[in-house]
N, C-alpha and C positions, 0 to 999 in steps of 0.2 A: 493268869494275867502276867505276863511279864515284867512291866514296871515294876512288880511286887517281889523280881526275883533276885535274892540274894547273891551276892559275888560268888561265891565257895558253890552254888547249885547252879550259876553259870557254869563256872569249871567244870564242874560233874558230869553236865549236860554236853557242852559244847567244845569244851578248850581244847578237845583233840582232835577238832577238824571243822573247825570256824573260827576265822577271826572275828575278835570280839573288839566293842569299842562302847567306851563308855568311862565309867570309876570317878567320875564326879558330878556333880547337877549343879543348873546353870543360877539355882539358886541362891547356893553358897559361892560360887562365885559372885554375883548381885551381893551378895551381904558384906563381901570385905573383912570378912574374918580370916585373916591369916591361919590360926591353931585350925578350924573346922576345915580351912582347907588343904593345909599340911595333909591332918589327917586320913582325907577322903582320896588323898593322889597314894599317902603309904599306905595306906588298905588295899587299895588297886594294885598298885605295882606288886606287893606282897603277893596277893591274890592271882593275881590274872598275870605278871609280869613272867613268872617262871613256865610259862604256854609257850613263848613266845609267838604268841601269835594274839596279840593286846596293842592296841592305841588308846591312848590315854585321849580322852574329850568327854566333855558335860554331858550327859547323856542323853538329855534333850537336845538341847542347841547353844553355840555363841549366839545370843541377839542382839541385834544392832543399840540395843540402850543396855545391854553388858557391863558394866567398867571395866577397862582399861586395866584399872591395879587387882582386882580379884583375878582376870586369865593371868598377868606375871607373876602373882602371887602362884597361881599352879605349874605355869612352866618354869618356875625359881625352886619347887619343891622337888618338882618330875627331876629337876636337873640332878638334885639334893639326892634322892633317891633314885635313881633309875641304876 
């Protein structure tokens, strides 16, 4: 099941001839926790950043009742770290 698949066994699997997309869920954006979502974009980028072949997004989806400050909270960190 892939939802189940860890960043580092994306890599493994894929990072050498697929872009990959994903490195946060739309849940912790929904929660407005900043530290969770710092986090979740530095594990990404870390991880999957050095492929280059990674976009950063929720891995589910933006949904339209989303907030607002949880996506710039990730595109404030993406910036932070990329």
């Amino acid at each position: 099941m892939l939802d189940h698949l860890s960043l580092e066994k994306a890599k493994e699997l894929f990072g050498d001839r697929m872009t990959m997309v994903g490195g946060t869920n739309s849940a912790s954006l929904a929660s407005g926790d900043p530290k969770k979502i710092r986090e979740e974009v530095k594990r990404a980028i870390d991880v999957l950043g050095p492929t280059n072949r990674f976009i950063l997004h929720p891995i589910d989806a933006i949904f339209p009742d989303t907030p607002q400050e949880g996506v710039m909270q990730m595109i404030e960190a993406w910036k932070e770290y990329r």
